[in-house]
C-alpha positions as a Python dict, from the first residue, in 0.01 Angstrom:
ca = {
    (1, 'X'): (0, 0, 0),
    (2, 'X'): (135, 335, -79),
    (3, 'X'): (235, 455, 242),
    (4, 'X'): (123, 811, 187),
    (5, 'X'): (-294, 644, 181),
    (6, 'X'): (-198, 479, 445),
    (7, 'X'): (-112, 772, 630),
    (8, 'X'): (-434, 902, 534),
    (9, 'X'): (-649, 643, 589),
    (10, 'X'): (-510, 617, 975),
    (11, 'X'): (-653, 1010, 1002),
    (12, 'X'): (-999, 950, 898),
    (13, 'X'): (-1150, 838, 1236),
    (14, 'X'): (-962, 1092, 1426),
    (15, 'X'): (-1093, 1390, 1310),
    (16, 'X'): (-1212, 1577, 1686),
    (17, 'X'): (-1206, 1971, 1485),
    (18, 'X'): (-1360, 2114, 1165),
    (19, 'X'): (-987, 2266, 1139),
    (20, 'X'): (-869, 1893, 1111),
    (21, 'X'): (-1187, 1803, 910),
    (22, 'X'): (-1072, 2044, 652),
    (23, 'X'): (-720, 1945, 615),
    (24, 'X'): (-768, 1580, 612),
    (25, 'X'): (-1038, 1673, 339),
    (26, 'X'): (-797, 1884, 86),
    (27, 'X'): (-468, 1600, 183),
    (28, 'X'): (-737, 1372, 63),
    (29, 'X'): (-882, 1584, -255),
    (30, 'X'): (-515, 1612, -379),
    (31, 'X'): (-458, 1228, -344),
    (32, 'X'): (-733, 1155, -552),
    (33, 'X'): (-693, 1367, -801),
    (34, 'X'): (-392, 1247, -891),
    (35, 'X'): (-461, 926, -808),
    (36, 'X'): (-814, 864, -912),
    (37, 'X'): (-841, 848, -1344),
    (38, 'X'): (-1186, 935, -1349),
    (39, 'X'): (-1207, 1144, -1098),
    (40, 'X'): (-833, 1346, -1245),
    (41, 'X'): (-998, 1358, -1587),
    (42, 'X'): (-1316, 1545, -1461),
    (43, 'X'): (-1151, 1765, -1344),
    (44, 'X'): (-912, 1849, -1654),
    (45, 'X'): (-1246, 1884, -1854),
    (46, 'X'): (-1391, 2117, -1613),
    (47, 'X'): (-1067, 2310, -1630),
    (48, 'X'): (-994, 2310, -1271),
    (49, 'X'): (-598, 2252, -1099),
    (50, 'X'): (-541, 2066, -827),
    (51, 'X'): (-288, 2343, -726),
    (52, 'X'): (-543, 2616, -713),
    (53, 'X'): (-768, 2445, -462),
    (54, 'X'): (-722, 2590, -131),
    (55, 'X'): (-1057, 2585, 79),
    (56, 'X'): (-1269, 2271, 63),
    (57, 'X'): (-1581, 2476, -70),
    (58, 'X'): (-1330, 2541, -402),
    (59, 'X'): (-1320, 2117, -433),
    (60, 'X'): (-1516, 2000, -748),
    (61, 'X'): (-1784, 1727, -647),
    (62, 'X'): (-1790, 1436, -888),
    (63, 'X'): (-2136, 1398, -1009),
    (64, 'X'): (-2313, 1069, -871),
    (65, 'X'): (-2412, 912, -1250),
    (66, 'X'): (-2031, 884, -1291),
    (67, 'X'): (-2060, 572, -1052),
    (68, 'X'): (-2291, 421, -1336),
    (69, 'X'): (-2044, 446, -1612),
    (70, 'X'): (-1715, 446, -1474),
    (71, 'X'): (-1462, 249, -1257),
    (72, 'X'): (-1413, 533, -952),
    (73, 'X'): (-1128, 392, -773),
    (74, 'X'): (-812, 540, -632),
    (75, 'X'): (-621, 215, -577),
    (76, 'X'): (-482, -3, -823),
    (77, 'X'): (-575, -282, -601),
    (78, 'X'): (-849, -520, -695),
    (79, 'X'): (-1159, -458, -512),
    (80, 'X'): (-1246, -695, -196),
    (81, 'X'): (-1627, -575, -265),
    (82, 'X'): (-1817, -449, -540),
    (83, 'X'): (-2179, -286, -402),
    (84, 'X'): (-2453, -196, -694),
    (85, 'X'): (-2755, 13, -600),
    (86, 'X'): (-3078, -99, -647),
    (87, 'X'): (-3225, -36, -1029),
    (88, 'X'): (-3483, -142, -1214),
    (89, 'X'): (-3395, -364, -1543),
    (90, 'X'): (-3456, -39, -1720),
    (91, 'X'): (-3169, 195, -1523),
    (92, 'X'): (-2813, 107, -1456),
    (93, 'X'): (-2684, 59, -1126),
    (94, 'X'): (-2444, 210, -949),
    (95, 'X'): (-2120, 70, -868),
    (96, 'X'): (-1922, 93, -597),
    (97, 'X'): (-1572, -75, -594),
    (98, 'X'): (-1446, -131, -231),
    (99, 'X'): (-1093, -130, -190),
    (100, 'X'): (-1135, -195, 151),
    (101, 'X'): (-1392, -412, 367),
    (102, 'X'): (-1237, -372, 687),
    (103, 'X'): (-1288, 42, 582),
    (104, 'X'): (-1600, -56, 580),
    (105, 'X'): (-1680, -208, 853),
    (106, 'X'): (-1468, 12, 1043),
    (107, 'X'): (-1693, 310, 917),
    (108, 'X'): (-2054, 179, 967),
    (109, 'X'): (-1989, 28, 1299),
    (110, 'X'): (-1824, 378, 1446),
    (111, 'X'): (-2138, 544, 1267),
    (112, 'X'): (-2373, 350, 1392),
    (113, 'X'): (-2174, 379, 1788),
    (114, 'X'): (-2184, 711, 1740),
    (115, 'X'): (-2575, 756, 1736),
    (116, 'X'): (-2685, 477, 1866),
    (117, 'X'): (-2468, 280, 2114),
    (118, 'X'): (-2279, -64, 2083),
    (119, 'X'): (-2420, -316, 1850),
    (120, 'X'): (-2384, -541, 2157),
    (121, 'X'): (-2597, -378, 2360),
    (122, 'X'): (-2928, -481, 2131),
    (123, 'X'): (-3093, -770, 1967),
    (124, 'X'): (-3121, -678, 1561),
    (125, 'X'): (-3384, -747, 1351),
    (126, 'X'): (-3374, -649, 999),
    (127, 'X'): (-3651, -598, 759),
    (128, 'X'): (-3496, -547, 423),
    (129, 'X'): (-3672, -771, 151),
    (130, 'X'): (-3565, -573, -135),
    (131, 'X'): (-3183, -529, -35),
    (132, 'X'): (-3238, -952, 46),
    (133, 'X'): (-3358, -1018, -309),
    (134, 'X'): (-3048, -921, -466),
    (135, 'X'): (-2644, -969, -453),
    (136, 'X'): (-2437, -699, -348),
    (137, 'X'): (-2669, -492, -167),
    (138, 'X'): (-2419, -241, 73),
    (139, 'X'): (-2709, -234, 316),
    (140, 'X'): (-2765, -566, 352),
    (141, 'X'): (-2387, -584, 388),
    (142, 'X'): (-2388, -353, 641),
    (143, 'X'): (-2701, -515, 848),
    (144, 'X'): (-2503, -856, 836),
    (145, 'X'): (-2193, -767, 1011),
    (146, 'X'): (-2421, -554, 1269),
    (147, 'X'): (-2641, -878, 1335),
    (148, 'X'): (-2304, -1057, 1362),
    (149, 'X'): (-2169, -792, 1587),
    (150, 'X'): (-2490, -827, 1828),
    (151, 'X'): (-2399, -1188, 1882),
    (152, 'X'): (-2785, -1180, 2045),
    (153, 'X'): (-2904, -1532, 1992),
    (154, 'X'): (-3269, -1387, 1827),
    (155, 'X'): (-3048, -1102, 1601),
    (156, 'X'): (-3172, -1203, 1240),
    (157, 'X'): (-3302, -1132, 884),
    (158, 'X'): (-3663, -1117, 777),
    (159, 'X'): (-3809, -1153, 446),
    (160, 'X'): (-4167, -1177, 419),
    (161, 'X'): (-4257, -1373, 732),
    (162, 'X'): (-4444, -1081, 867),
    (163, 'X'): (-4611, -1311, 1158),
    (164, 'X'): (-4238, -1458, 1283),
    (165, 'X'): (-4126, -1083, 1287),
    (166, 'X'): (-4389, -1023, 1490),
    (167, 'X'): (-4338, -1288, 1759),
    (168, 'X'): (-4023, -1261, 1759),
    (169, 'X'): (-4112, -877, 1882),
    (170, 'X'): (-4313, -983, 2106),
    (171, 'X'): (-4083, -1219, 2292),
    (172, 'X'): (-3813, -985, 2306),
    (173, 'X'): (-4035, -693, 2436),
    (174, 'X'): (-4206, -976, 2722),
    (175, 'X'): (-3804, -1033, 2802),
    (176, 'X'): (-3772, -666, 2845),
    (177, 'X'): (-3456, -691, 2541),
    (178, 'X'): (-3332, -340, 2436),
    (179, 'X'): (-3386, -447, 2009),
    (180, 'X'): (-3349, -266, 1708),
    (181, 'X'): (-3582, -308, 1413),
    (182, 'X'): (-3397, -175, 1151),
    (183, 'X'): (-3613, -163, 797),
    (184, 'X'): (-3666, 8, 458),
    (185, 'X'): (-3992, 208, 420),
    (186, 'X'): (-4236, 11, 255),
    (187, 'X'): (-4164, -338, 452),
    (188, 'X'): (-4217, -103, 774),
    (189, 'X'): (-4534, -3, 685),
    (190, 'X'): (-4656, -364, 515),
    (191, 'X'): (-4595, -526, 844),
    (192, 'X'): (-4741, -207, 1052),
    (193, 'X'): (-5034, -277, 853),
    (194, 'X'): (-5069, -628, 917),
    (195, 'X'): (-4898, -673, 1298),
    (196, 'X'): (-4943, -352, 1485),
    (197, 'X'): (-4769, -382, 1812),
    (198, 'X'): (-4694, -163, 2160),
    (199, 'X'): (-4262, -195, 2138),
    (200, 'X'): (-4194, -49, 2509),
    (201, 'X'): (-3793, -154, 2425),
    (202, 'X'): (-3744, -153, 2074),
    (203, 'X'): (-3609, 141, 1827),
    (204, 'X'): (-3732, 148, 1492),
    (205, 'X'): (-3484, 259, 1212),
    (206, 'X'): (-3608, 326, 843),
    (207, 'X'): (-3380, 351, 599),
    (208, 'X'): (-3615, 506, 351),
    (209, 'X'): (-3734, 354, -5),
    (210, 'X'): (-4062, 281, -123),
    (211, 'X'): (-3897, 157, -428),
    (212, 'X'): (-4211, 158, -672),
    (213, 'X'): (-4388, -71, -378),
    (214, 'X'): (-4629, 111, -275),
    (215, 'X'): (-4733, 511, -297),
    (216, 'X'): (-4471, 774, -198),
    (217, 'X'): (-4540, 970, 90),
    (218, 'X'): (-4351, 1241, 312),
    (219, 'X'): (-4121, 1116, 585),
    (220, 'X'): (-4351, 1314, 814),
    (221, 'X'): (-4664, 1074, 690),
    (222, 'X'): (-4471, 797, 692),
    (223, 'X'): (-4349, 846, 1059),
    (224, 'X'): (-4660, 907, 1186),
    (225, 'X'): (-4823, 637, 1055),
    (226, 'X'): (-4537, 404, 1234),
    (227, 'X'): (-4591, 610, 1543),
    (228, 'X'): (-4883, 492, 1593),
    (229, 'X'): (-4848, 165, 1513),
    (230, 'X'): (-4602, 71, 1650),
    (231, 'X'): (-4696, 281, 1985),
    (232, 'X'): (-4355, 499, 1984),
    (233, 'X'): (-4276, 812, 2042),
    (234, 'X'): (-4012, 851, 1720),
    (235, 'X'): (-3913, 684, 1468),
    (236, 'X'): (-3535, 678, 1387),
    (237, 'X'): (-3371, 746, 1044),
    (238, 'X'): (-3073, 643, 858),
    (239, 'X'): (-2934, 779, 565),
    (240, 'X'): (-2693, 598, 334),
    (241, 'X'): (-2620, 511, -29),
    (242, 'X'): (-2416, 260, -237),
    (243, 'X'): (-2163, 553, -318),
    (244, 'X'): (-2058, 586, 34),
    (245, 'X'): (-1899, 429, 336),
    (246, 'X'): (-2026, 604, 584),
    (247, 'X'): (-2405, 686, 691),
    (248, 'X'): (-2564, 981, 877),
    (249, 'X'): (-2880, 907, 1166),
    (250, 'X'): (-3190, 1090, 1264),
    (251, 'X'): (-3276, 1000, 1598),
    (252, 'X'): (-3620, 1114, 1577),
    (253, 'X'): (-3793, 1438, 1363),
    (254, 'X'): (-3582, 1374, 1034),
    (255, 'X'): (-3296, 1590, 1138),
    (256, 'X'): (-2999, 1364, 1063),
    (257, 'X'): (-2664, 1432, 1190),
    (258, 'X'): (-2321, 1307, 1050),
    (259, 'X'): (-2008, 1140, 1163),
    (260, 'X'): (-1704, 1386, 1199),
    (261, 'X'): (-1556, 1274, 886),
    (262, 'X'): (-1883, 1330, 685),
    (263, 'X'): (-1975, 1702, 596),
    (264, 'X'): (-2285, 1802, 415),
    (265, 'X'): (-2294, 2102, 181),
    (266, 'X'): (-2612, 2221, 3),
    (267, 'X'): (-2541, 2352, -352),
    (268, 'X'): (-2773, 2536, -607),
    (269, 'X'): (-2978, 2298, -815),
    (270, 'X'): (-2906, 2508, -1117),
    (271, 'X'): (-2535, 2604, -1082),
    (272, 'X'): (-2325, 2311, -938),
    (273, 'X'): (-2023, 2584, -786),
    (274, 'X'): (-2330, 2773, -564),
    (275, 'X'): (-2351, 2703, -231),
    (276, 'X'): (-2670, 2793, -58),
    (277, 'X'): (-2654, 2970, 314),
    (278, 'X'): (-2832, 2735, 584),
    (279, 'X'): (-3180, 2746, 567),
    (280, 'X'): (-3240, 2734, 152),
    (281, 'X'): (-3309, 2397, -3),
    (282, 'X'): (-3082, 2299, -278),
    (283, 'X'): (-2944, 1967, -371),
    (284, 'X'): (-2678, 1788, -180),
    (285, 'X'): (-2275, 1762, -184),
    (286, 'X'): (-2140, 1507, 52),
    (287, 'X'): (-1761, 1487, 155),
    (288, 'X'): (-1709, 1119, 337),
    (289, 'X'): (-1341, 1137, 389),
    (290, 'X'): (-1379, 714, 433),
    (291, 'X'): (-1428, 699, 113),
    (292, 'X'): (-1111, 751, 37),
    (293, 'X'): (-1058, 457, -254),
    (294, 'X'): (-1262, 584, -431),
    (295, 'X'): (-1411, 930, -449),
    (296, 'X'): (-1459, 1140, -122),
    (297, 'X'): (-1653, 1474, -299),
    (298, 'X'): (-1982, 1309, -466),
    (299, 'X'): (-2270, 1579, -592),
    (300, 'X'): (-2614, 1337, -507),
    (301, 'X'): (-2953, 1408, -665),
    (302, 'X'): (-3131, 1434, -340),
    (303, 'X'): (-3265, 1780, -173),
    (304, 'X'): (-3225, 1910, 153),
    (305, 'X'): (-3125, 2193, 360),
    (306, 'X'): (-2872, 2246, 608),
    (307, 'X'): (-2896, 2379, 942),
    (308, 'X'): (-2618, 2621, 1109),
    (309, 'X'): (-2576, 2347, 1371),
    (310, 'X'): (-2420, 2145, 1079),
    (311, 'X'): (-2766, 1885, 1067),
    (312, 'X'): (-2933, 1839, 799),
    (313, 'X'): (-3278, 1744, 668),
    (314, 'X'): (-3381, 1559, 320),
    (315, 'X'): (-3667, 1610, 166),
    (316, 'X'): (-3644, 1422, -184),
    (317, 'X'): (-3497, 1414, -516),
    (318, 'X'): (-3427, 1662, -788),
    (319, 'X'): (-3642, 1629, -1072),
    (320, 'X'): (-3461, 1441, -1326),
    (321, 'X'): (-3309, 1151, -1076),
    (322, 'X'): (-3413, 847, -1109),
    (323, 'X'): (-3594, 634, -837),
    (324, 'X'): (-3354, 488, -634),
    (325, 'X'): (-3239, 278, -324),
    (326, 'X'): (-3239, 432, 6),
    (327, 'X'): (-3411, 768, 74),
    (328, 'X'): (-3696, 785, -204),
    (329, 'X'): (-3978, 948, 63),
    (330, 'X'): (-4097, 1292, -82),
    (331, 'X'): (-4149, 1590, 185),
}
C-alpha cells in the first residue's frame, strides 16, 4: 500500500475539529486527483488545478451518474467488494468498488456507535426484503456484520414472514430486550399494517425507499403512521447510499446528523459551484473522507437543507433523478 494512503487512511476516524476536518479533506482531494483516473480527468475537462484548490468549498464534487459508467477507484488494487444500487432492469446501477472491507466495517460500525450505542448492547432485527432479493446490496452488507456484531441469539433477517417478525417482537419486548428493528420504508409499513404492536424496548430505524412498492409519501406521513403503530414516540432514520462508506442518523424528527468525517454542503440545483446559506433547499454535496478509494466529494440528486448546527434534513430528489435505493420518501 502506498504509504502516503496509508497515512491518510489512519486520520480519517480521528478527526475531533472542523480545522482537522478540513485538512484531512484537501490532503485527501489532492490524493485523488492524482490518483483517481476518473475522478483526475473530470476535473481536466472542467478546467480546474489541483494546485489552485485551497478551501474545501473550491473542491469539485464528482457527479453521482459517474458511478454508473465508470470504474471510480483510487487504488490499483483489486476490489475486496463491489456494491450496486438498487435499479430497475430499465436503469443502470451504481457501482461501488471497495478497496477496503475492513474500511467498511470500520466506518458503519463507528457510525452506527456514534448515534446509537454498541451493536452489543441490542438484539437486531432487519426488515430489508428488497436489499435480500439481490447480490451486493451495501445495506444488507452492512445489516449482516451488525447482526453478527450483536452476537444476540434472536439477532436475524426477515423476508416476508411478517407473523415470525412479529413474535419474535413480542418475545423480546415480554423479556424486556433493548432491540433494534432496523427496515426500509415500505416493509415497515406492510408489516405495521398487518402486525401492529406496543414496542416499550425496541427502536425502529427506516432507511427510507418505497422503491415503486407502494405510494410515496412524506417522511412526516410515513413516521406518523409508524408512530402509531407501533406505539412509539419517534421513529429513527438512517441515511446511506451505495456511493458511500459512511451513513448519517436521525434520531427522531428527520434531522440527521453526520459522523465527523462526513460534511454536508447544500449547492444550487441550477449552478453546481453555488452554495446555498443554511436554511435554503438545494441539492446535496457530501464529503465522506472514508471513502477515500474511491471518491470522497460526490454531488447526489437528493434535496435538503442544512442547518447552522451542521444537521441536515432531506426532503427528496431533484427532478430528473431516477428512483432509487435508500431515501426515495418525498417531503
Amino acid at each position: 500500500m502506498d504509504i502516503r494512503l496509508h497515512q491518510l487512511k489512519d486520520l480519517v476516524f480521528k478527526i475531533n475539529s472542523t480545522a482537522k476536518f478540513s485538512s484531512l479533506a484537501l490532503d485527501i482531494f489532492n490524493y485523488q486527483a492524482r490518483n483517481n483516473p476518473v475522478y483526475s480527468k473530470y476535473l481536466e475537462l472542467l478546467g480546474r488545478k489541483e494546485q489552485k484548490i485551497q478551501t474545501v468549498e473550491e473542491i469539485p464534487f464528482l457527479p453521482i451518474e459517474f458511478f454508473k459508467r465508470e470504474k471510480v477507484l483510487s487504488d490499483t488494487s483489486p476490489p475486496e467488494l463491489i456494491f450496486e444500487s438498487s435499479a430497475t432492469t430499465s436503469r443502470v446501477p451504481s457501482r461501488h468498488y471497495v478497496a477496503d472491507q475492513q474500511l467498511y466495517i470500520n466506518s458503519f460500525t463507528r457510525c452506527f456507535e456514534l448515534f446509537l450505542g454498541k451493536p452489543s448492547r441490542y438484539c437486531i432485527l432487519a426488515l430489508l426484503p428488497s436489499y435480500l432479493e439481490r447480490k451486493n446490496s451495501s445495506l444488507a452488507f452492512m445489516a449482516d456484520e451488525l447482526i453478527k456484531i450483536s452476537k444476540h441469539p434472536l439477532s436475524g433477517f426477515f423476508l416476508n414472514d411478517y407473523e415470525k417478525l412479529f413474535e419474535r417482537l413480542k418475545k423480546l419486548e415480554a423479556d424486556g430486550s433493548r432491540t433494534i428493528l432496523l427496515g426500509v420504508a415500505f416493509a415497515l409499513m406492510d408489516f405495521a399494517e398487518k402486525f401492529p404492536i406496543s414496542l416499550k424496548n425496541s427502536i425502529v430505524i427506516e432507511t427510507g425507499g418505497m422503491k415503486g412498492r407502494r405510494k410515496e409519501i412524506t417522511r412526516a406521513e410515513l413516521h406518523s403512521f409508524l408512530k402509531q403503530r407501533f406505539g412509539v414516540e419517534k421513529i429513527y432514520s438512517e441515511y446511506g447510499m451505495t456511493e458511500l462508506l459512511s451513513q448519517a442518523y436521525s434520531t427522531g424528527n428527520g434531522i440527521f446528523k453526520s459522523p465527523p468525517w462526513m460534511k454536508i454542503l447544500v449547492r444550487n440545483p441550477l449552478d453546481p459551484f453555488e452554495y446555498l446559506p443554511a436554511g435554503e433547499t438545494g441539492a446535496l454535496n457530501i464529503i465522506d473522507l472514508a471513502n477515500i478509494h474511491s471518491c470522497a466529494f460526490i454531488q447526489t440528486d437528493d434535496l435538503g437543507k442544512l442547518h447552522p448546527d451542521g444537521t441536515f434534513e432531506i426532503f427528496g430528489r431533484l427532478a430528473h433523478a431516477e428512483l432509487r435505493g435508500c431515501n426515495l420518501l418525498l417531503e
